[in-house]
N, C-alpha and C positions, 0 to 999 in steps of 0.2 A: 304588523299589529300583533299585540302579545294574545289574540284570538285566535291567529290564523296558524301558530308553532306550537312545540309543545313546552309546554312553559312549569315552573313548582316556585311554592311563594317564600319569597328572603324577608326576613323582618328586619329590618332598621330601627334603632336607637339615637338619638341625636344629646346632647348631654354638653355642659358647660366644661370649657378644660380643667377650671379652676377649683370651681367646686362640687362638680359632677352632679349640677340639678338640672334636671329633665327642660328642655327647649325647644321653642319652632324656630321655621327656619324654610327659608326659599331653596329649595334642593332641586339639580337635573344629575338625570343617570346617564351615561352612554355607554353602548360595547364599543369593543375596540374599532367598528368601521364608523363612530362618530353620530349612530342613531341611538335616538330618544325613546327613552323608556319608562310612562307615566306611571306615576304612582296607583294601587288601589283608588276609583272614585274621581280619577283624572283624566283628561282626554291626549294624547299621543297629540292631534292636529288642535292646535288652538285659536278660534276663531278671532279677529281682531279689529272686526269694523265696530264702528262706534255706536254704543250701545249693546253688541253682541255678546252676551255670557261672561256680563265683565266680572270679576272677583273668582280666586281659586289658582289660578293661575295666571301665566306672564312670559310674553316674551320679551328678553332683549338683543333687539336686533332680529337675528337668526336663531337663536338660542331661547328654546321653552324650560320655563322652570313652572314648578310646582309647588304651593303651600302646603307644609305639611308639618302636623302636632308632634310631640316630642317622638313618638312609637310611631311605628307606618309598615305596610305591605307594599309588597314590588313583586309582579309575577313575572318571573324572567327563565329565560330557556337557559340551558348552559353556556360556559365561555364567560369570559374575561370582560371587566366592566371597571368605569370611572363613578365615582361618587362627588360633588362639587356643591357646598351646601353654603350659602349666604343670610347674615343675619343683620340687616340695618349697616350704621354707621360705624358703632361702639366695639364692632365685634372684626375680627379679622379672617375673612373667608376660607374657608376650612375643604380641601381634595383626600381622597381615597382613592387606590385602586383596591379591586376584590375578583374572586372571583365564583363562580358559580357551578359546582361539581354535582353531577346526579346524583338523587339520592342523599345528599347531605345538605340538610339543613342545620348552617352554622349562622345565630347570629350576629347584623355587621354592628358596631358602634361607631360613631363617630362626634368627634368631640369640635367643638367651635370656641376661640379664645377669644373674650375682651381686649384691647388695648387701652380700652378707659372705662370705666363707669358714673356717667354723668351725673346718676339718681343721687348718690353719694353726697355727692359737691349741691344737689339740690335743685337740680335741673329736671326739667321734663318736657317730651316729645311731644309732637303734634300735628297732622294733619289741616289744616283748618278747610280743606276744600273738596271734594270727592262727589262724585255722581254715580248712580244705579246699584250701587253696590248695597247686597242686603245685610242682613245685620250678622250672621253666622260670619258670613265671609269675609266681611269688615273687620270681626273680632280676627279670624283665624289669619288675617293680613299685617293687622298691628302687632300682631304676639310675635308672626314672623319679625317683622322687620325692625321692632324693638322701638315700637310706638306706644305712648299712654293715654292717647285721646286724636280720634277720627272724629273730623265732621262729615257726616253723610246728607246734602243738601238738594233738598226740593226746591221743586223749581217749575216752571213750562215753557214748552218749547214747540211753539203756535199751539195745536190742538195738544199737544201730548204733555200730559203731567206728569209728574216722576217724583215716587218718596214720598209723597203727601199722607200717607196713611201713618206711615210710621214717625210721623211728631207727634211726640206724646207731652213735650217741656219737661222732660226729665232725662236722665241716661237710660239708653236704651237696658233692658232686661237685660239681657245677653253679658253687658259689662261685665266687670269685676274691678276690685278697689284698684287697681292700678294700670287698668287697662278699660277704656269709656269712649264705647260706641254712641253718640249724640247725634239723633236727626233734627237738622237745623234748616235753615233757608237761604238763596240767592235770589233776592230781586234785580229782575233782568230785564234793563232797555236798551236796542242799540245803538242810539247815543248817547242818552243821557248816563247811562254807565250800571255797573253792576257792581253789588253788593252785598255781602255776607251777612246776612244779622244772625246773631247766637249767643247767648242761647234766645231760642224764640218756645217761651210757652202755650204760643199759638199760633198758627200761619196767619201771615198778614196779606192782603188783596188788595190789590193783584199779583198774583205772584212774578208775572211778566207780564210787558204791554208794549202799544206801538205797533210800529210793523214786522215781517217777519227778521230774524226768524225768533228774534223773543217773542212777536206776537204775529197777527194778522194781516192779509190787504186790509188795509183802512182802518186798522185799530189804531183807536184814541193815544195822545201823548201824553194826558193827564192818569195819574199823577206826578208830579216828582219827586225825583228819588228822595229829597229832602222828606219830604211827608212820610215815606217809609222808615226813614231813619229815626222821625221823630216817634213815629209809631213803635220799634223796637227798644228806644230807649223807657219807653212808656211801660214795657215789658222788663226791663231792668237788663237787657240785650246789649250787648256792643256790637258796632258798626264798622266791618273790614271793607274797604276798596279792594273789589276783585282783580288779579290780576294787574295789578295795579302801573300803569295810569290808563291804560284805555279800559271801554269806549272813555272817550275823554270829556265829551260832553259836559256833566253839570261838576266835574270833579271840585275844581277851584272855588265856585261859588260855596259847594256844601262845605268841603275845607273851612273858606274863613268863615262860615256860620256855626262851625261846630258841631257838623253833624257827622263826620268822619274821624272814627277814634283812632284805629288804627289801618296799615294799607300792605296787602302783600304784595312784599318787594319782590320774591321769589316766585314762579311761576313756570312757565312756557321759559323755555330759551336762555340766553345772556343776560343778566340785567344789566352787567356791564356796556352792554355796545346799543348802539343806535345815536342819532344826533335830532335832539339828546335819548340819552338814554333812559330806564324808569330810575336808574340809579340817579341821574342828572336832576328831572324830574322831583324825586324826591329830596336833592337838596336846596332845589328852588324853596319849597314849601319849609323847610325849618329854617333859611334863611332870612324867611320874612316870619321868624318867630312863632309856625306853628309845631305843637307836638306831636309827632306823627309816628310811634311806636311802629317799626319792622316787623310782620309776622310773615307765612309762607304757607302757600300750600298745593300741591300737585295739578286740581283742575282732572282729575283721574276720570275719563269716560270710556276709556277702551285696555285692552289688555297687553298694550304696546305702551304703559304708563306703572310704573313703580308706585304702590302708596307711600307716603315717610319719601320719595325721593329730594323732594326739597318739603323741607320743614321747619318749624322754627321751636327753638326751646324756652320755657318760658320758669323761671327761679323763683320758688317759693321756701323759703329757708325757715320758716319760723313757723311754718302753718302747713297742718297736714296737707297730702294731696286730695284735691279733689276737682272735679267740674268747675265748681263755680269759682274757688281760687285760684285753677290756672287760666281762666278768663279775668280774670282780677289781675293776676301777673302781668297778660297781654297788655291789658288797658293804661298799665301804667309805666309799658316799658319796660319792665325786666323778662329784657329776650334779647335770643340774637338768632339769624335765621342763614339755616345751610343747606348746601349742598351735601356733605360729606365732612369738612376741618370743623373741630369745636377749639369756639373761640371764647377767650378771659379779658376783659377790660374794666381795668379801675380808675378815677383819677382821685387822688389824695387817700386813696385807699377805701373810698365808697365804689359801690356795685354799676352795674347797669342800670339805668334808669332814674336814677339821683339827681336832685336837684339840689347842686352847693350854691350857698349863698355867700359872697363873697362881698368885699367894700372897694373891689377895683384895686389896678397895679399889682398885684400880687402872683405870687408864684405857685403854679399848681403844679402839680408831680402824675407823670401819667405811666402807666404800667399795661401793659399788653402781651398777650402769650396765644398762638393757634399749636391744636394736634392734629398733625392730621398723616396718616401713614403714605408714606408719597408713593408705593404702587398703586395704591387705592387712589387717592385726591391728590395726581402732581402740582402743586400750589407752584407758583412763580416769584410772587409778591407778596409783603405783608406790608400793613401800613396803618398809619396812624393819621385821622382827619379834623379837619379843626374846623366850623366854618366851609366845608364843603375843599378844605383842600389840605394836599398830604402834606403833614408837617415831619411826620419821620418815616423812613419806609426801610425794608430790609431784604432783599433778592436773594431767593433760594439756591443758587448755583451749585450746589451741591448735592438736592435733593433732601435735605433734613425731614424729619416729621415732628421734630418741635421747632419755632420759633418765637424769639420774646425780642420785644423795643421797651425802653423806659426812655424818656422825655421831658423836661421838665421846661414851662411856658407864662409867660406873663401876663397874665390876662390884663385887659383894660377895659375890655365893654363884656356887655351880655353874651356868651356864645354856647358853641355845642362841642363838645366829643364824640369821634365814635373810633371801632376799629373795624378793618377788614381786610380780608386777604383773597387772590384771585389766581386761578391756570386756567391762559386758553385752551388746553385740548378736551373737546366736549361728550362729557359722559353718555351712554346712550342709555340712562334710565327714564327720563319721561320724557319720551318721543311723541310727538303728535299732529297727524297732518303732515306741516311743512317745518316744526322746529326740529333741527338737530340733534335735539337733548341739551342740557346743561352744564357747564366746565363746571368744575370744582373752585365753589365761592363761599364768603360767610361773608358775615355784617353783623356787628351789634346794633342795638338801637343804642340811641344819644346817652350821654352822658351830660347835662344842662350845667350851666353856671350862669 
């Protein structure tokens, strides 16, 4: 512990390669025999049961890192040390060594590079799912990891409420125009199923029910979740399927009544695997003609979970950013939701989420491209889906970090597009319980004709 030696303080700088504007960033320090060395304001042993001091810091794995603002203190004894600083997706993980001489305090810099800039192209980050976490920490997590909008979701869980104070129906104070902390809600029952509504201008009740552990012995099964969902749209609120497809319960019914706007496909684990899988799952559901836009969000309760680990981007090209149009984006399908690879899909040269209108027989032209740096997200597969099945696909065998398919198809009835591309070996950024982490995936949402 940097209590127990004798220790003099290194100031740290953190700064963009390209343009050298000040940045956070998930930083761990080690000396040379591999121990951890927290920042000013950080804790060395990181607690990690659920609920326990979540936000500020994180482990993955074995490995403690720490959040921290563009400038930062580190009290460190003399000898030789690693610097290793990670920023989100966009950014390409950034190492230093240094070292540390009596007596001399020499500021360290260290600079972290883009490999894309999504903002640019008009995209933007998001969270849609997170627990406990307060509002400072929530901001100084997104700035880290190069997120533009965190939901932070109340909720209850039997007696214990969580978050309820800080819905206000607006962006949390703390915000800033390109970075929006929003406390929103999960209505949660253990079968009938749970659900995101956001924004919510008010808390709606009950905010869980049933038995435990959403609620009580002997608590009531009324209401359903449909009435909740009607209640948030009442609010001008969209309606996410948590975790999407379990609990599985009321899910299909509200589907085809229309009370579920969008569903995160991204979550806990694989989406790919299981029989079926949610990926399965949700091509049952656009099969049978519902719209069911892709969003994603961590599920964050402990600090063995990444925020932005799985998240979904959501394209506003025409209209500035803000809250309520990148819930507008969601709602209509201009997203695609990741692990890590950012994915491009057009067909005839329209966006994601387009609805072409066609007169049958006809030929549409489909265009597709993933980035993704393959030491970061080893991708395996890229592909192209029609209908719930791969019409063109391309195997990474070489390791690339771009791939593109073009394809051109004949339609003859109503159908869907999407793209996606997938590597089994499973990240270990949002671990929880008993999941694994998540491999490196994306998914657009539909492309309609």
């Amino acid at each position: 512990l940097a209590e127990q030696v004798v220790t003099q303080p290194v100031y740290f700088s953190l700064k963009d390669t390209d343009n050298h504007k000040p940045l956070y960033a998930r930083i761990r320090i080690t000396d040379n025999k591999g121990h951890y060395w927290p920042p000013r304001g950080h804790q060395k042993h990181v607690r990690t049961g659920w609920r326990q001091d979540v936000g500020g810091d994180v482990k993955v794995v074995d490995k403690t890192y720490a959040y921290v603002k563009s400038e930062f203190i580190v009290d460190l004894p003399t000898g030789e040390y690693r610097i290793e600083a990670v920023k989100g997706m966009e950014y390409i993980p950034s190492t230093a060594s240094f070292s540390v001489i009596k007596n001399k305090n020499i500021p360290i810099e260290l600079t972290v590079k883009r490999h894309i800039n999504m903002q640019t192209k008009g995209w933007y980050a998001g969270d849609t799912h997170t627990h406990f976490l307060g509002a400072d920490n929530t901001h100084l997590e997104m700035q880290a990891e190069d997120l533009n909008v965190v939901n932070v979701l109340a909720t209850k869980w039997g007696e214990l409420i969580t978050n309820q104070a800080q819905v206000i129906g607006a962006p949390n104070p703390v915000s800033t125009p390109k970075h929006i902390v929003y406390f929103n809600q999960e209505a949660r029952h253990e079968w009938l199923g749970h659900t995101i509504l956001h924004p919510v201008r008010e808390l709606i009740y009950p905010l869980s029910w049933g038995g435990p552990t959403a609620g009580v012995p002997g608590g009531s099964d009324f209401p359903p979740m449909a009435h909740q969902a009607d209640a948030a749209h009442k609010q001008g609120g969209m309606v996410t399927w948590a975790h999407f497809p379990n609990p599985f319960g009321e899910l299909a019914v509200d589907v085809a009544l229309g009370k579920i706007d969008t569903v995160d496909l991204f979550t806990l684990g694989d989406a790919f695997k299981g029989e079926p899988s949610p990926i399965d799952w949700w091509y049952k559901f656009l099969n049978l003609g519902f719209r069911l836009p892709a969003t994603a969000g961590t599920d964050k309760m402990t600090n063995t979970q990444i925020t932005g680990s799985a998240r979904v981007y959501a394209h506003i090209p025409d209209a500035d950013f803000n809250y309520d149009n990148w819930i507008e984006a969601l709602r209509h399908g201009r997203s695609f939701v990741t692990t890590g690879p950012m994915i491009f899909f057009k067909v005839n040269g329209k966006d994601i989420g387009t609805v072409l209108k066609l007169k049958g027989n006809e030929i549409v032209h489909l265009e597709a491209e993933v980035v993704s740096p393959h030491d970061q997200y080893p991708l395996e597969t890229f592909e192209i889906i029609h209908n719930g099945k791969v019409i063109a696909a391309l195997d990474n065998v070489s390791g690339q970090t771009t791939m593109k398919l073009e394809k051109e198809v004949v339609v003859m009835e109503s159908s869907w597009f999407a793209a996606r591309t997938y590597g089994g070996q499973p990240l270990p950024y949002n671990i929880y319980v008993n999941s694994k982490g998540m491999p490196p995936m994306a998914h657009t949402s539909p492309i309609y004709v």
